[in-house]
DRENTORKE-259581 format. One line per 10 residues: their letters; for each residue x, y, z of C-alpha. Coordinates in Angstrom, 1 decimal, padded with zeros to 4 digits. Layout:
N
a = X:Y:Z | ...
***
This chain:
390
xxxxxxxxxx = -030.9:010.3:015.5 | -030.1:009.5:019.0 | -027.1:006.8:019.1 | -028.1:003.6:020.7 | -025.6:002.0:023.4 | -025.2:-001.7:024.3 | -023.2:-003.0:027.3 | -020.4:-006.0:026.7 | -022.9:-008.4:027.1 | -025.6:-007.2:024.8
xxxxxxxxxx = -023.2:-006.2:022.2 | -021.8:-009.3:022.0 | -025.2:-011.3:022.2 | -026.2:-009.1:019.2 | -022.7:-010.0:017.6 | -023.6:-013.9:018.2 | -020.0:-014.0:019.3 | -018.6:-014.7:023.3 | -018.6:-011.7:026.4 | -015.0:-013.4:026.6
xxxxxxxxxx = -014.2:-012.3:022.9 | -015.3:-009.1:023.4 | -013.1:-008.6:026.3 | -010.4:-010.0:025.2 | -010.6:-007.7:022.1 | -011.0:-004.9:024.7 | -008.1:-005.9:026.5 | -005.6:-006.4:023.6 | -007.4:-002.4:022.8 | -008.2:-003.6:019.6
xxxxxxxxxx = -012.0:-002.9:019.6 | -012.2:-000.5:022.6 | -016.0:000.8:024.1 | -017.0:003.9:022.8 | -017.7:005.0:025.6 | -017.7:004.4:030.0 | -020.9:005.4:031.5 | -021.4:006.4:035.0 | -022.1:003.1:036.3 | -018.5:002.4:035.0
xxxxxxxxxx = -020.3:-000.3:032.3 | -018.0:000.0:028.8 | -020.4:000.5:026.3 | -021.0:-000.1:022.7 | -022.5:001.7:019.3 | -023.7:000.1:016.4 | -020.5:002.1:014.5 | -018.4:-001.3:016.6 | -020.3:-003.6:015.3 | -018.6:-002.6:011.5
xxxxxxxxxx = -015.1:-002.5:013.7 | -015.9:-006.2:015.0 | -017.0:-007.3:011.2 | -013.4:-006.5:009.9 | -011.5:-008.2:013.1 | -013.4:-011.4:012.4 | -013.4:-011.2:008.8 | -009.7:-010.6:008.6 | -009.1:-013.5:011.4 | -011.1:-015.9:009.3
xxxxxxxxxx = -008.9:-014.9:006.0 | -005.8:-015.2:008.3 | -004.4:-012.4:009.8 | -003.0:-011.9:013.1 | -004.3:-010.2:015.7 | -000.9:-008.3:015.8 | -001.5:-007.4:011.9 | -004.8:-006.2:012.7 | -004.2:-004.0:015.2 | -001.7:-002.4:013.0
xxxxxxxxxx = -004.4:-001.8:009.6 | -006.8:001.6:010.0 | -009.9:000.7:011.3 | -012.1:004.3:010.2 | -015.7:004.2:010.7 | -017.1:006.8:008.1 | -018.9:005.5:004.9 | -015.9:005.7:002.9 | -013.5:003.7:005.4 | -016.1:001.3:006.0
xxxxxxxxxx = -016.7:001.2:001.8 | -013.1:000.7:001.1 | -012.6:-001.8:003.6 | -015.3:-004.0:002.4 | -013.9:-004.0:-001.0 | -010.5:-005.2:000.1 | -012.1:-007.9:002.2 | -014.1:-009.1:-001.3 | -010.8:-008.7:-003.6 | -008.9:-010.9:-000.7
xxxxxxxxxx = -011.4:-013.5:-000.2 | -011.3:-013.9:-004.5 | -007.4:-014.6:-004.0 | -007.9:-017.1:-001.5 | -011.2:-018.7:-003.9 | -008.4:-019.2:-006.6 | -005.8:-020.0:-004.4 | -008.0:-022.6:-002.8 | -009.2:-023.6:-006.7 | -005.2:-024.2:-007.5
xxxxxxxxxx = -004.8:-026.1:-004.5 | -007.9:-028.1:-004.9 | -006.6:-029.0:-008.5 | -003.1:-029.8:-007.7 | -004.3:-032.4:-004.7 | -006.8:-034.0:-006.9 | -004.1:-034.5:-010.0 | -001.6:-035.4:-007.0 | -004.4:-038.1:-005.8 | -005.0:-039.3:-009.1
xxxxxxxxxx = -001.6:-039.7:-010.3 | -000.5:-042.3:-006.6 | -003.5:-044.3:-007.5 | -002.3:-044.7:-011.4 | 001.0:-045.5:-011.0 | 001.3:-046.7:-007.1 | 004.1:-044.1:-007.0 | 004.5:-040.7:-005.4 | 006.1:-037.9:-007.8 | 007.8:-035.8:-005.0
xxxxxxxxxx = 008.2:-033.1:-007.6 | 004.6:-033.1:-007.4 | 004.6:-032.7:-003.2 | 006.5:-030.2:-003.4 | 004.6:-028.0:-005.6 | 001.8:-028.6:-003.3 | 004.4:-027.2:-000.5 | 004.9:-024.0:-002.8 | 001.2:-023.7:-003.1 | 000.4:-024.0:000.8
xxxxxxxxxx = 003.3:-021.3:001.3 | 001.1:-018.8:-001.1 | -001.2:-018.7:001.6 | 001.5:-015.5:003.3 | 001.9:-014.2:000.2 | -001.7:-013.3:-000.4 | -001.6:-011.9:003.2 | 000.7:-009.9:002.7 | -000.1:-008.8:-000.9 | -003.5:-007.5:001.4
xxxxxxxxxx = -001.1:-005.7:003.8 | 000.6:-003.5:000.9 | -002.9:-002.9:-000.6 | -004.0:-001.6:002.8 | -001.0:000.4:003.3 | -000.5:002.2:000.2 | -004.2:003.3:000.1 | -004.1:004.8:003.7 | -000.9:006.6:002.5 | -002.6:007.9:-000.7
xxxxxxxxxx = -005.2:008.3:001.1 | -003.7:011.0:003.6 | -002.2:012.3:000.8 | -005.6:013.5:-001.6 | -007.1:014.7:001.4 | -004.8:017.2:003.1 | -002.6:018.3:000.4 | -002.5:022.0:000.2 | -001.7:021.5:-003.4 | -005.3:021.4:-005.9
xxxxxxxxxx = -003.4:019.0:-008.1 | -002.8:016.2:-006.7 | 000.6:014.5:-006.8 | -000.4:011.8:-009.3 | -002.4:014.8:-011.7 | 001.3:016.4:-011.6 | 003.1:013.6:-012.8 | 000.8:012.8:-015.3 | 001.3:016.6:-016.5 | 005.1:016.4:-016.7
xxxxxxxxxx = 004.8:013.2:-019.2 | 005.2:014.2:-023.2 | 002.4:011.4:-023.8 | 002.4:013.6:-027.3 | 006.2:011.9:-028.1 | 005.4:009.0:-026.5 | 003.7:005.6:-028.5 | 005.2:003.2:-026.4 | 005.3:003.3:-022.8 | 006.3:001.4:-019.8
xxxxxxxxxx = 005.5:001.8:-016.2 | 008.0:-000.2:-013.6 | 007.1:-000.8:-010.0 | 003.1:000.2:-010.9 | 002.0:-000.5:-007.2 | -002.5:-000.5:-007.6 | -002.0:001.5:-010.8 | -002.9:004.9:-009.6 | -001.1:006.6:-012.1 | -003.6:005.5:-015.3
xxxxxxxxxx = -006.5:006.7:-012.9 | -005.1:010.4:-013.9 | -004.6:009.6:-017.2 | -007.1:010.6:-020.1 | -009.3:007.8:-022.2 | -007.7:008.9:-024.9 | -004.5:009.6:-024.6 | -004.3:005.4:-023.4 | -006.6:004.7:-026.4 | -004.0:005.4:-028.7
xxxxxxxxxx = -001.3:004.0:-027.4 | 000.7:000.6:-025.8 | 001.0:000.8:-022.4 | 002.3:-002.2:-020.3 | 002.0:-001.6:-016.6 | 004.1:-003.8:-014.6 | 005.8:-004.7:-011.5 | 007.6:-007.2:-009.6 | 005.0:-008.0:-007.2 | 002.3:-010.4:-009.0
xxxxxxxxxx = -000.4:-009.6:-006.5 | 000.5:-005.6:-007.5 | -000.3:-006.6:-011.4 | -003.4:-008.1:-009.9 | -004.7:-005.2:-008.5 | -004.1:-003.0:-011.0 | -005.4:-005.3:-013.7 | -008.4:-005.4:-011.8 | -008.5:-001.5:-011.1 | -008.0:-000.2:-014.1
xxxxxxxxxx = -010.0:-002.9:-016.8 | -009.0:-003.4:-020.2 | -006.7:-001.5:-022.9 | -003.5:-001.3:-020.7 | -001.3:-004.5:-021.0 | -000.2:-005.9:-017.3 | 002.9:-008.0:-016.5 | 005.1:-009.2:-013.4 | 008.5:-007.8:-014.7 | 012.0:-007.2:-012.3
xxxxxxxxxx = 013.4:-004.0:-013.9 | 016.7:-005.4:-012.9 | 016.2:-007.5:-015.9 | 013.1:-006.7:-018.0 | 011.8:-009.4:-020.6 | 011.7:-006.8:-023.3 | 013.9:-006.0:-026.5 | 016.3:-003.3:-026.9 | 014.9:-000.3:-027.8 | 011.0:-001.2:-027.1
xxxxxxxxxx = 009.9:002.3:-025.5 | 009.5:005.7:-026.1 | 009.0:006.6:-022.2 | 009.8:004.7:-019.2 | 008.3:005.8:-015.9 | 009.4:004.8:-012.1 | 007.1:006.4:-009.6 | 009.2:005.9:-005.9 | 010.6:003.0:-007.0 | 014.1:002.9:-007.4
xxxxxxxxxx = 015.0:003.5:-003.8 | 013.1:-000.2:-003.4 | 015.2:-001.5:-005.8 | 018.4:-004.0:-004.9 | 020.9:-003.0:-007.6 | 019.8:000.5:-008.6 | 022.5:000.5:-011.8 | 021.8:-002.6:-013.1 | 018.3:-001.2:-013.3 | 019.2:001.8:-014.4
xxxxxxxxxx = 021.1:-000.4:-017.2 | 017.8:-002.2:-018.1 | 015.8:001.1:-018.4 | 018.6:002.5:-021.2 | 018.6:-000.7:-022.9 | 014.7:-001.1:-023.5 | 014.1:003.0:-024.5 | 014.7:004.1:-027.7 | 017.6:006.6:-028.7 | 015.0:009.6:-028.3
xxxxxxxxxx = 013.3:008.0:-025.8 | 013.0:009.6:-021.8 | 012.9:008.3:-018.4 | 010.6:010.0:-016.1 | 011.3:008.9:-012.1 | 010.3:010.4:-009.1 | 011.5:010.4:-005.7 | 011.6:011.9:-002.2 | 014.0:014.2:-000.4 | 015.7:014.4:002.9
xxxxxxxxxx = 012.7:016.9:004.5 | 010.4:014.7:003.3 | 007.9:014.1:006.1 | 010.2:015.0:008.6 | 007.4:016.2:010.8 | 005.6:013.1:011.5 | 008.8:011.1:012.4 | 009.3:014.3:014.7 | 006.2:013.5:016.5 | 006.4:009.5:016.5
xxxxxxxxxx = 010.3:010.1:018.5 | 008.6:012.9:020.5 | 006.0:010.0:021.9 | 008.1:007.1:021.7 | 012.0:007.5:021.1 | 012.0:003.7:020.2 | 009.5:004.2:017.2 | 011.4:004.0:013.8 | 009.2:004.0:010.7 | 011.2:002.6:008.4
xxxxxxxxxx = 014.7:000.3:008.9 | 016.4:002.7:006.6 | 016.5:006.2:005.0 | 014.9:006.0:001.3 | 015.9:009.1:000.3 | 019.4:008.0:001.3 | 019.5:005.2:-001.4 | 017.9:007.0:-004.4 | 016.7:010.8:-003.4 | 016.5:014.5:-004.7
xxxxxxxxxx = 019.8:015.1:-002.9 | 021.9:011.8:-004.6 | 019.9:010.9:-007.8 | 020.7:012.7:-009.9 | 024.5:012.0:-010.0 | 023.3:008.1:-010.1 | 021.5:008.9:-013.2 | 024.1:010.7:-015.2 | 025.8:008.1:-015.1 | 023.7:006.5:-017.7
xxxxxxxxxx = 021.9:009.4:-019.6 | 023.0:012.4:-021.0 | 020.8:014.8:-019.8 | 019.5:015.1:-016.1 | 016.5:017.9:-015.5 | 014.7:017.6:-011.9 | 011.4:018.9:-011.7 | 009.9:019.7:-008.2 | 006.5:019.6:-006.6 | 005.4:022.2:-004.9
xxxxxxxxxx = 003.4:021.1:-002.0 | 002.7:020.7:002.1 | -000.3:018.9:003.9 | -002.0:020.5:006.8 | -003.8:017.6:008.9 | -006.5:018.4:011.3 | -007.3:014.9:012.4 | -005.8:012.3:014.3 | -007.8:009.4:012.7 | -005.9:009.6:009.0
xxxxxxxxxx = -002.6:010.4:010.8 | -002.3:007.8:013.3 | -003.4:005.3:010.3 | -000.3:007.1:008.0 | 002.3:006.1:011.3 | 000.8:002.5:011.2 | 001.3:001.8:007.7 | 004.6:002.7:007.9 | 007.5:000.1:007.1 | 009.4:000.5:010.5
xxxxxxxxxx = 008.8:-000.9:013.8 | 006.1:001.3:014.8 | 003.7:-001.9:015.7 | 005.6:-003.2:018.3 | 005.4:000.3:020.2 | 001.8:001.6:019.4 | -000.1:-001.5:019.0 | -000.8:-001.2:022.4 | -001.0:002.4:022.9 | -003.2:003.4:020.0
xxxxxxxxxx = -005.6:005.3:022.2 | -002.7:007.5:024.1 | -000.7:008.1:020.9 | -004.6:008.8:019.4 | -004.9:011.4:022.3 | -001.2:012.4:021.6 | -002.0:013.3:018.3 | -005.1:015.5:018.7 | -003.9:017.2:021.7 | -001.1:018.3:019.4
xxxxxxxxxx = -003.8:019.2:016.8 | -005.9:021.0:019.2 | -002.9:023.5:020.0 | -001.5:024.0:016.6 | -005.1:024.1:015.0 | -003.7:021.2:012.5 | -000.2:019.8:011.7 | 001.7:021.2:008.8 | 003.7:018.5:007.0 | 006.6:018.9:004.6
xxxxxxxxxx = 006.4:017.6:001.4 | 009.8:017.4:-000.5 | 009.3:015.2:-003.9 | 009.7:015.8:-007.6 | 011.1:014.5:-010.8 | 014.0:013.4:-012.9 | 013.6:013.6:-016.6 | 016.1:011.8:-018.0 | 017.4:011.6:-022.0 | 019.6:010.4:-024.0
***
């Protein structure tokens, strides 16, 4: 089917939005044409009119501009399928976000006009409240992030089992009755997981974010249990597990042994600690191309595998347990597009969106050259295991 083209103007009379948005959009190069034509008039395909859905949307819900330049904007089914889904989950947040607020104003309300008093205690839950506003942002921002990074992940991996069908496979769910999960993320883990190996057991999926509990609540339904814990100090009893996992999420974690402390307390004599983590090659090729561009691009503020890796872990855990075994994963990713790659780079944690905000299309262009002369991009992948007992 031949693919229709509208000029600014048209497009943005289509769009029922101003010429002077869409140019401004243009400008910023968040929502460039998809084309010049001769006459030099930037034109637009109905595939932009998706890319303008998700500024606004996002805009209305209250991103930035700046934030929104920095999320993956993909225009196949699936991007398009995924996004819309996020945009639904986000806009039930801010319905019960709004609900809580509602309630607490109208209690607030009621309780001045009783007693001709205001309860300040009572204003300043209301501040709280208003200030949940950026965390529900931001709890958006992670969602984004770590599903483009999956993302990149399942679909250029060398490797037919994918990382979270390996880790599932290293677990002895056979010796294991009681099991908790720290730092869950969306709960991707469980999605690898059989029906009934969960059917017959307790599993309590948790984390420290309460927006990540949310989502994987919402992800995976019914039969696991879900709870906001800090594994610095866990809720639970001594000797409450019979496997604790931590799937790259020690290296996040402020004091590493007073977690590692928690995780001994709460397993049982026999029980085992299964983490994973990166190593120092890890990736190295896409930070090689990001410095190659831009030498001011770092993207991330500091080493991970420097504070909990392959190289240093395992001395930090034998500290606590008795028994250390590291199990690799075998695996590389060979990228041949620029799309999932340059989305990868943006959802990084470093200062990558000051530097290629701006220059998406050249780094874009960047990208695929190298692509085009390589015939793809082979990436190292260095991660694996500890298995820790007793």
């Amino acid at each position: 089917m031949k693919e229709s083209y509208y000029t600014s103007g048209e497009f943005a009379k289509k769009a029922n939005v101003t010429i002077r948005t869409i140019r401004f959009y243009d400008k910023l190069g968040i929502l460039k044409p998809s084309r010049i034509g001769e006459n030099g008039y930037r034109l637009y395909t109905d595939e932009d009119f998706g890319r303008l859905q998700r500024i606004l949307s996002l805009r209305y819900l209250g991103f930035s501009l700046d934030e929104i330049m920095a999320m993956p904007m993909g225009d196949d089914a699936e991007n398009v399928a995924r996004s819309l889904a996020m945009q639904k989950d986000l806009i039930r947040r801010r319905i019960r976000h709004l609900e809580s607020m509602n309630q607490a104003l109208a209690d607030t309300e009621r309780m001045v006009g009783e007693s001709r008093q205001v309860d300040w205690s009572r204003i300043l839950h209301l501040i709280h409240l208003t200030n949940m506003e950026h965390a529900v942002v931001e709890q958006y921002k992670s969602a984004v992030n770590i599903d483009v990074r999956i993302g990149l992940h399942r679909r250029f991996s060398h490797n037919p089992v994918g990382w979270f069908s390996w880790l599932a496979s290293q677990i002895d769910f056979a010796a294991a009755k009681d099991i908790l999960e720290i730092g869950c993320g969306n709960g991707e883990l469980w999605q690898h997981v059989g029906a009934e190996i969960l059917a017959s057991r307790r599993v309590d999926v948790t984390d420290v974010s309460e927006g990540m509990v949310e989502d994987a609540a919402a992800r995976l339904g019914a039969g696991l249990h879900f709870r906001v814990e800090d594994c610095q100090r866990l809720s639970y009893g001594d000797d409450s597990f019979d496997a604790v996992i931590a799937n790259h999420v020690l290296f996040y974690v402020k004091d590493i042994p007073q977690a590692l402390g928690e995780i001994r307390r709460v397993l049982r004599p026999d029980g085992v600690f299964y983490c994973s983590t990166y190593g120092r090659e890890h990736m190295k090729e896409i930070t090689s191309l990001v410095q190659e561009f831009d030498p001011r691009v770092t993207l991330s503020d500091v080493a991970l595998y420097e504070l909990f890796g392959l190289e240093n872990g395992r001395a930090m855990l034998e500290r606590v347990f008795g028994r250390v075994e590291q199990v690799l994963y075998d695996d590389y990713l060979l990228v041949d597009e620029a799309e999932p790659l340059l989305d990868y780079i943006l959802s990084c944690h470093g200062n990558q969106g000051e530097y290629l905000n701006q220059r998406k299309d050249e780094f874009r262009k960047f990208l695929q050259k190298k692509i085009k002369e390589k015939g793809g991009i082979r990436i190292t992948k260095m991660a694996g295991m500890f298995v820790c007992r007793e």
